[in-house]
Backbone bond lengths (Angstrom), bond angles and torsions (degrees), N, CA, C in turn:
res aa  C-N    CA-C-N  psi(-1)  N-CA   C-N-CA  omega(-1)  CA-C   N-CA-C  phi
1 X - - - 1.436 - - 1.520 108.02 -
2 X 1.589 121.71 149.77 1.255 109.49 -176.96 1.292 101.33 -153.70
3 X 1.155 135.95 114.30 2.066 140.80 -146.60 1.892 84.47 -119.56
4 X 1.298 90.67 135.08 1.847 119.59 -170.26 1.710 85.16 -117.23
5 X 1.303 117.23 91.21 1.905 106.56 -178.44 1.563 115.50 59.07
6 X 1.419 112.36 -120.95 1.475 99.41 -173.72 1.893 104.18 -92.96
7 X 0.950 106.53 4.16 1.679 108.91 -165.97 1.636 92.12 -97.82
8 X 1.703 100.14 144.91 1.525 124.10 179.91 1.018 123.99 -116.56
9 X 1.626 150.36 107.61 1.324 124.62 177.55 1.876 97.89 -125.88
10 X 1.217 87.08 172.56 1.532 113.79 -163.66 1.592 117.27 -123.10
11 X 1.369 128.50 104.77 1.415 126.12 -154.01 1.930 92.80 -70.59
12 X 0.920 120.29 125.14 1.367 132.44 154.39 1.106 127.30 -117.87
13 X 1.802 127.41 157.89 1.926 109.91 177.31 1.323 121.05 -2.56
14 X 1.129 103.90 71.22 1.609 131.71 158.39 1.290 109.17 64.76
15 X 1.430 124.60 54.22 1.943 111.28 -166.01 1.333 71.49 179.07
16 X 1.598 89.37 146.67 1.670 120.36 165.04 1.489 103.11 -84.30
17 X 1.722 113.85 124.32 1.410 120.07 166.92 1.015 113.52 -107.98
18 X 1.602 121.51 140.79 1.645 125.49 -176.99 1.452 97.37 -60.95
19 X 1.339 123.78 161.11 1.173 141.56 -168.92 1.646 104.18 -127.43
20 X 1.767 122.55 99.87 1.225 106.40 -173.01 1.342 109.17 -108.50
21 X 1.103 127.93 3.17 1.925 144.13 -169.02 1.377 90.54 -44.76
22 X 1.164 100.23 176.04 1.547 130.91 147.01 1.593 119.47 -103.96
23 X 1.809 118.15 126.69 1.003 132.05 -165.35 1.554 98.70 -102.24
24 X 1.468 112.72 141.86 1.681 109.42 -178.05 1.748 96.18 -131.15
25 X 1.241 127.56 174.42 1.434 129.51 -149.64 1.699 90.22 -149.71
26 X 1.375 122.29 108.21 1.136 119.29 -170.20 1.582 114.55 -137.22
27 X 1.603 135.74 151.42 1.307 111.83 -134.00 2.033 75.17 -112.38
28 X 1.436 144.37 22.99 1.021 115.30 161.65 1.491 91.78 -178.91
29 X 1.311 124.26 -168.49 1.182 127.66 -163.40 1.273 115.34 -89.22
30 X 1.702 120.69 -22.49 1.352 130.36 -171.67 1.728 102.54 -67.62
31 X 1.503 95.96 -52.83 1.272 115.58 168.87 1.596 118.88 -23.69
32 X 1.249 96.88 -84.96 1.803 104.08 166.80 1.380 137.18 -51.43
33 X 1.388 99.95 -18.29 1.777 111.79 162.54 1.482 105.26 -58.85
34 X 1.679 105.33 -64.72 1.089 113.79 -174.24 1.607 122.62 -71.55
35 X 1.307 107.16 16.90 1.905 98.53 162.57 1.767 103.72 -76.88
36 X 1.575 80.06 135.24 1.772 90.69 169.03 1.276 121.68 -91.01
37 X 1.795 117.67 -15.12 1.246 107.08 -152.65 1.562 106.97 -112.06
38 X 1.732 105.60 11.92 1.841 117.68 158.94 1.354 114.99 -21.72
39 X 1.393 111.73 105.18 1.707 107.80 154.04 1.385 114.09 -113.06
40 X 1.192 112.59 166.40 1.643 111.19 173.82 1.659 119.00 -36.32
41 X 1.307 108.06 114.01 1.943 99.59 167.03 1.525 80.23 97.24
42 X 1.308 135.98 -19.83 1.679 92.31 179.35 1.684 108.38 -74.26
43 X 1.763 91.38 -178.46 1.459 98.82 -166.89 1.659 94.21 -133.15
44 X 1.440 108.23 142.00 1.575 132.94 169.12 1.635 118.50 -93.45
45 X 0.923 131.69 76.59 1.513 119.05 158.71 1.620 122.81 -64.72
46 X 1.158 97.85 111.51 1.548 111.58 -175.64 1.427 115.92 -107.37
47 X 1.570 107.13 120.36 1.469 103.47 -166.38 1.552 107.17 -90.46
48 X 1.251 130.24 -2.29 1.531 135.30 147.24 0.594 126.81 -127.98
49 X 1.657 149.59 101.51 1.248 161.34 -142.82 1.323 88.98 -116.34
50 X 1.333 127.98 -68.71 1.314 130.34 -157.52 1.597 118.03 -161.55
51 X 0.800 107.98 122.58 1.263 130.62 -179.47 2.103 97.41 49.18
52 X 1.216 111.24 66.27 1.815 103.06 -171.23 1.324 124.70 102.31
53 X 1.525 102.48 -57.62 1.346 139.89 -168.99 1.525 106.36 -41.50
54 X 1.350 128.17 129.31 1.705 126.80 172.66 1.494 100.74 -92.63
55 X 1.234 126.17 175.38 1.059 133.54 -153.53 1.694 116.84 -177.88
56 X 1.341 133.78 163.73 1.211 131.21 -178.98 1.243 91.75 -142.41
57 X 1.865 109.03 153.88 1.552 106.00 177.60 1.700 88.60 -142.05
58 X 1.456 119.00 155.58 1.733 111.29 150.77 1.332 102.31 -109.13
59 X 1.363 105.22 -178.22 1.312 92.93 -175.69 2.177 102.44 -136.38
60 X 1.026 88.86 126.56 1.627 100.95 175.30 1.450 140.79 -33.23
61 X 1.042 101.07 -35.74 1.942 121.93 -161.73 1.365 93.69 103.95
62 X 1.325 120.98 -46.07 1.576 111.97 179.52 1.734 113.08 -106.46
63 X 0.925 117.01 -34.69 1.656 110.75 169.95 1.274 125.34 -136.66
64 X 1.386 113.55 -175.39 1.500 119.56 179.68 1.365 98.94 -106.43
65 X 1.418 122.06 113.84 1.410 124.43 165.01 1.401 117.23 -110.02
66 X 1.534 103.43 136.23 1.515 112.31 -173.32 2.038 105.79 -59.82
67 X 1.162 101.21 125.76 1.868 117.62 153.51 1.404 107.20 -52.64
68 X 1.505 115.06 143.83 1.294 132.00 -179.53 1.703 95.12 -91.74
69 X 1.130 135.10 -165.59 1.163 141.25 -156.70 1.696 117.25 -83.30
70 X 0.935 107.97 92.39 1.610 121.24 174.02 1.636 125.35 -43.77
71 X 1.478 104.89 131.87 1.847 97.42 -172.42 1.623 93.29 -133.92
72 X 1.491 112.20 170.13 0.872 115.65 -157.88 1.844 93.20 -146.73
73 X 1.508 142.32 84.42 0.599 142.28 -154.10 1.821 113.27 -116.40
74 X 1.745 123.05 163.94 1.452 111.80 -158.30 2.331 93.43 -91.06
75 X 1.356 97.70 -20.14 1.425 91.16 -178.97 1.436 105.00 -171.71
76 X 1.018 116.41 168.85 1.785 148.67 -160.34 1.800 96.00 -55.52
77 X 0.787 122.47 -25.98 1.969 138.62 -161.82 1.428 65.36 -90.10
78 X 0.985 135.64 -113.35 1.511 161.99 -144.43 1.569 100.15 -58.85
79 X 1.509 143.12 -1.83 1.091 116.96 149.39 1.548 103.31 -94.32
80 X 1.470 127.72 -25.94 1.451 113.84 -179.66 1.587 124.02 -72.40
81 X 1.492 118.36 9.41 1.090 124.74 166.32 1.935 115.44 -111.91
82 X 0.979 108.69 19.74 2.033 134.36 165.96 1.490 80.32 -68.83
83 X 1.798 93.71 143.81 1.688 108.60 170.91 1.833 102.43 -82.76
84 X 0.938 111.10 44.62 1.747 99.36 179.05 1.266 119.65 -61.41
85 X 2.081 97.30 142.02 1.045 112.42 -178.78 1.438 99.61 -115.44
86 X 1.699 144.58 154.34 0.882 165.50 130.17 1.561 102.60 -22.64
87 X 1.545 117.03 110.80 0.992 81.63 178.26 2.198 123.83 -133.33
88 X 1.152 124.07 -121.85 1.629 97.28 -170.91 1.637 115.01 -59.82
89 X 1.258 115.26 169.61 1.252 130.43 162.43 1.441 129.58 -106.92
């Protein structure tokens, strides 16, 4: 994932996709199991994933899958030059 100001996108089959979900901020993993109100494309920030560790998840329709490495870039030039990988399914 890589957010240009308030905008989010998400590398998929080879192209940056806008990211329109709703992102929630949650203090561990139990936590984020237990959101009820997951729709497709939202996103979990988890401030302990594992062992400390923060973490980002989206979530499927059917699960929460962990985000590959998150960037945070000043504009659109500068996120299309991110080494993005496509990443799980």
């Amino acid at each position: 994932m890589a957010s240009v100001g308030n905008a989010h996108f998400v590398f998929q089959n080879d192209q940056w996709i806008p990211f329109s979900g709703n992102s929630h901020t949650v203090a561990n993993i139990i936590e984020q199991q237990a959101l009820i109100m997951g729709q497709t494309g939202n996103i979990a920030k988890v401030a302990n994933a594992s062992e400390g560790q923060p973490a980002d998840f989206i979530y499927t329709s059917r699960h929460w899958i962990p985000l590959n490495t998150t960037s945070e870039v000043a504009n659109l030039a500068e996120r299309d030059s991110l080494p993005a990988k496509t990443g799980r399914q």
